[in-house]
N, C-alpha and C positions, 0 to 999 in steps of 0.2 A: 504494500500500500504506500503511496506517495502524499507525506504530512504538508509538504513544502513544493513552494514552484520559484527557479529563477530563472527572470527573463535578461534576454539579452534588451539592447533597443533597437539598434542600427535594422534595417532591413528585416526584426521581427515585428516588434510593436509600430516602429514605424519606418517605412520605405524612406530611401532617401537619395539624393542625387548630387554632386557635388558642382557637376556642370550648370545646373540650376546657377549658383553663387556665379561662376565664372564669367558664366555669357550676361549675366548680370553687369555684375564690375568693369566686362568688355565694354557693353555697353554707354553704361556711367561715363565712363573715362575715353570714350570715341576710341578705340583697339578693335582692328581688324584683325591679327593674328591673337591666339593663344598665346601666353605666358609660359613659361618655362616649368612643365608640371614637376620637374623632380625635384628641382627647389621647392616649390610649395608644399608636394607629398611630405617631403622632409621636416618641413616648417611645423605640418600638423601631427604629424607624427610623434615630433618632439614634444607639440603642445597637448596632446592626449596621454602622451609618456610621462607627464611633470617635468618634461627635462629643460623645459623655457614657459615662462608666464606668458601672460595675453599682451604686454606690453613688447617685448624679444617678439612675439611672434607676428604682432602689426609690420613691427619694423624690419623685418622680415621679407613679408607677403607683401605689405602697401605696393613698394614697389615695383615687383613682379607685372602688378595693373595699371601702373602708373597713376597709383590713387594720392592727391595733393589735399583731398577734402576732410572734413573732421574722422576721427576715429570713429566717432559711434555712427557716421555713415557708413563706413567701411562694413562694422559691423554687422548691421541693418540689412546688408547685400547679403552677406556673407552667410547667417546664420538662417536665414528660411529656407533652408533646401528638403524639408520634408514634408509626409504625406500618410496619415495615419491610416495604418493595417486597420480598421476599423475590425472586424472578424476575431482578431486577434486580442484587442484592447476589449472587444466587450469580455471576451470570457477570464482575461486577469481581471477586470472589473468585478466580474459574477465571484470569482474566485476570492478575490480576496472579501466581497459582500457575504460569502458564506462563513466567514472564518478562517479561510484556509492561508496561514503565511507564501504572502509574495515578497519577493525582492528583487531589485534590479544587478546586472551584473556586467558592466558596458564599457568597451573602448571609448573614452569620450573627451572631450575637453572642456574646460567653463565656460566658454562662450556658448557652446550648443545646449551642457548640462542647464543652465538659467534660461535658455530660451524653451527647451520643452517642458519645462516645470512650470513657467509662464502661459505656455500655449495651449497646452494641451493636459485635461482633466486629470489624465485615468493616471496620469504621473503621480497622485496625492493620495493615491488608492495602497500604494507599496510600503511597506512596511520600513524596511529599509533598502541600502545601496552602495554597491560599489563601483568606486570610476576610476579610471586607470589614471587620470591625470591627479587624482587625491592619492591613489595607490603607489604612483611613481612606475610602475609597469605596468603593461601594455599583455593583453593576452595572445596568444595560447603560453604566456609566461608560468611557471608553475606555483608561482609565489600570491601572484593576485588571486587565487582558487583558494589557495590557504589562508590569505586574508579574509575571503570572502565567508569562510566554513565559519570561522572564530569568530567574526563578528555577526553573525548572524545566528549563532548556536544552534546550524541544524545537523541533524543527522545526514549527513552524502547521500546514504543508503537509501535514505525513503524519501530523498530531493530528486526533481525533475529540473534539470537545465536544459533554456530552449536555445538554441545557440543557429545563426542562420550559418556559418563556418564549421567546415567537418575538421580543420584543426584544432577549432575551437572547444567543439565535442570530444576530440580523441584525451586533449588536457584534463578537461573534466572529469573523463571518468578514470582519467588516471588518479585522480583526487576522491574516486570514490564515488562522484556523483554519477547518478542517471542522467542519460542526454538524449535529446533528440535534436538531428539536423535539422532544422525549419524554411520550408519552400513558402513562401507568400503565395505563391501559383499557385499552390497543391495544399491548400489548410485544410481539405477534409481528409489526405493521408494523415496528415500532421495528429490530428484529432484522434485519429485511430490508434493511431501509436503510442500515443496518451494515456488511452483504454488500456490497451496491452500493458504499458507497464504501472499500472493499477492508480491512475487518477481518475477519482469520480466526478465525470462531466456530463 
């Protein structure tokens, strides 16, 4: 039987697009070419890893876009690039309205972490949360799993992790937890699989 549920965010709870931000920015700032994407993968990488603040990592990226305009423009572009799994969120909704412990477990940074805590409801429904830019590692690391177990005092064994990353999966249950890969496409396999490993839904 499965006591506990963690969810990932990215591409589970909610879908998400990065080019969204980009062709934005291009936009804003008149750019006909793209920006130099491994610098910026870099940049956010670093800023979901804790290994640079929001402030390092403006100054950073700005550039990249040719952005001259305030920060909390930059920002503004930057952080809407998503789209809520709705299928997905109502049943952490349901789930945690029944009693059942959720929690978040998510590659992320503070900029995006405050904007879906902002935006979007079913965020205030979880119990608690782990994000890699508080964490200082970045998953399929071994260490953020082990944060995750101890701060949240669940059992692995009877935890469901929804992880849309099958490295992400393979970490976890090296940690003990149950996992399942999650397709957005395909949520009524998702669901099933759920079943199977004994979540009452």
């Amino acid at each position: 039987m499965i006591n506990a549920v963690i969810f990932d965010i990215g591409n589970v709870l909610l879908k998400f697009d990065y080019l969204i931000a980009a062709r934005r920015l291009m936009e804003h700032n008149g750019l006909t070419e793209q920006p130099d994407r491994e610098r910026i993968v870099v940049a956010k990488a670093a800023l979901e890893g804790g290994k640079i603040d929001r402030a390092e990592f403006l100054r950073l990226v700005r550039p990249e876009f040719s952005h001259t305009g305030p920060d909390a423009d930059f920002i503004a572009m930057w952080e809407d690039i998503f789209e809520e799994n709705e299928p997905l969120s109502r049943l952490a909704a349901a789930l945690a309205a029944s009693g059942m412990p959720t929690y978040l477990l998510s590659n992320i940074s503070c900029i995006h972490h405050e904007f879906i805590f902002r935006e979007y409801p079913v965020f205030s429904t979880f119990r608690d949360g782990v994000y890699s830019y508080q964490a200082g590692v970045l998953k399929p690391g071994a260490r953020i799993y082990d944060i995750a177990l101890a701060q949240f005092g669940v059992d692995p064994a009877r935890t469901l992790y929804i992880d849309d990353l099958e490295e992400n999966i393979v970490a976890a249950e090296a940690a003990g937890l149950r996992g399942i890969v999650y397709d957005f496409r395909n949520h009524d396999a998702a669901l099933q699989r759920m079943r199977e490993l004994g979540l009452k839904i």
